[in-house]
N, C-alpha and C positions, 0 to 999 in steps of 0.2 A: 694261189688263192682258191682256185675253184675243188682243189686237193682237200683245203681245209673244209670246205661247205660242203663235199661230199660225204668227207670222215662226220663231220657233225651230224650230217643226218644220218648216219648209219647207227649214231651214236645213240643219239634220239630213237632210233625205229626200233633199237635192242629195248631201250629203258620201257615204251610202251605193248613191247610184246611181252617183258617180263610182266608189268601189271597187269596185264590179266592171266598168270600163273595161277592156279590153286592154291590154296592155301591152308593146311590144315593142323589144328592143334587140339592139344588134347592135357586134360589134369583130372588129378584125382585126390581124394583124402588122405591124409594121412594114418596109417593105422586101420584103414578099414579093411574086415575078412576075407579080401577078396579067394584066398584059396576056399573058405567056408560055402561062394554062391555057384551053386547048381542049379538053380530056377528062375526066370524069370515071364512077367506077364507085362501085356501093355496098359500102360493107364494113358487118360487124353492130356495130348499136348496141343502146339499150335499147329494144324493140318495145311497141307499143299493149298495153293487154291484150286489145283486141276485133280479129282481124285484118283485117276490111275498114278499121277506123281506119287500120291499119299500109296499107294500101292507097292509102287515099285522101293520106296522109301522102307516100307515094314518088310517086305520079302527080303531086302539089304542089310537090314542091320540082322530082321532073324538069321537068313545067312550064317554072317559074321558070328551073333552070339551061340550058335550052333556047331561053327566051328572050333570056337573056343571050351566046348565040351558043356554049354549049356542046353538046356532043354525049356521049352514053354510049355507053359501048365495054365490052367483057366481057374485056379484059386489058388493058395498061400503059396505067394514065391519067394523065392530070396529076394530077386531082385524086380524093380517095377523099371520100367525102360519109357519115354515120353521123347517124342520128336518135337520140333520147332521150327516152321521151315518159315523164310521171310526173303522177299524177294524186292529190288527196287530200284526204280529208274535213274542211270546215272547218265549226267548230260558229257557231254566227251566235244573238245575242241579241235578241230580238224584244218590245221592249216595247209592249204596251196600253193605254192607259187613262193615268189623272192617278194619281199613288198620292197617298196620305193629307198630303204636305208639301204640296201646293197645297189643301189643305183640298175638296177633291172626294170623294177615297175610292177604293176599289175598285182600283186598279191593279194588270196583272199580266206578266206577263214567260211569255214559250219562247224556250226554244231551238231552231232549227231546223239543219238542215245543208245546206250545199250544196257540189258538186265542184270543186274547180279545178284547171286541169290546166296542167300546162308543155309545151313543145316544144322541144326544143334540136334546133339543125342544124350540126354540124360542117362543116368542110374542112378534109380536111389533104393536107400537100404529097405527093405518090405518091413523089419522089425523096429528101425529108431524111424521111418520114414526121411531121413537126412541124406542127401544127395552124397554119393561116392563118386561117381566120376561124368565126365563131360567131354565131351567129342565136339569138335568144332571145324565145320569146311566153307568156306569162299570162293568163289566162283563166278563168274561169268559166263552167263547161260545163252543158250541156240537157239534158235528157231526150229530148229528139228530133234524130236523128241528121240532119237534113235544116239546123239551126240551127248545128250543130257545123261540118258542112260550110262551111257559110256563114263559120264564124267562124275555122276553118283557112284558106281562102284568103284571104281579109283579112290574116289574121297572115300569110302567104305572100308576100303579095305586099307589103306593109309592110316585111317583113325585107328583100327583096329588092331594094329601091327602090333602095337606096345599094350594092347589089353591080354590080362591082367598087367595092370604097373607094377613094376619090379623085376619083371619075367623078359629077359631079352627076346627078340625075333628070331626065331630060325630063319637062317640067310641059305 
């Protein structure tokens, strides 16, 4: 019996380590030029609330679309690039103890909370102005902004793996 209440909570502790996994997806137009975009510039999206986030957010994706062999230009690009970041409190149920159905006693329960926060990366075309692709991460964020970091370029560089679409990864 106590075999089986051990395995269940291991079972449990896996299932709640995986939800806070990252989580990242990504789509794009169909048909759109993407071999055709060499430039892009930023136009405003929805900003961090903290602005070195918003910092570290622009120096990542330039990065990325840098490495992708594009270049940023301060008027007509191909492509316009707008971030989104949205962040928000999730309440999390935290149980203790055996409660009184397993004939043990005493069991107790919190609630805690913790942050999770989004990142959306648009692209859209400079010339139809119509969005070509979109980058999307999920996360569960830290108290220590040196973890965040860490867990922004990951999602960065994850999102970015399959940009251009069509174009496999070099592994």
């Amino acid at each position: 019996m106590r075999l089986r209440i051990v395995a269940a909570l291991a079972v449990i502790g896996l299932t709640a380590t995986a939800a806070f996994a990252q989580h990242v997806t990504t789509d794009s137009a169909p048909g759109a030029p993407f071999g055709n975009y060499r430039t892009f510039a930023w136009t405003p999206g929805t900003p961090a609330a903290v602005s070195l986030t918003e910092q570290r957010i622009h120096a990542g994706v330039n990065a990325q679309l840098q490495a992708k062999g594009l270049t940023q230009v301060n008027a007509n690009p191909d492509l316009y690039v707008a971030t989104h970041v949205v962040t928000q409190q999730v309440p999390e149920l935290i149980a203790n103890g055996f409660g009184p159905w397993w004939g043990y006693g005493g069991g107790m329960a919190t609630v805690q909370t913790y942050t999770k926060g989004t990142l959306v990366v648009d692209l859209y075309d400079a010339a139809t102005k119509k969005m070509v692709w979109r980058g999307v991460a999920t996360s569960t964020l830290s108290s220590k902004p040196s973890k965040n970091t860490a867990k922004l370029d990951k999602a960065l560089v994850k999102m970015f793996e399959k940009y251009p679409p069509g174009i496999a990864a070099a592994n």
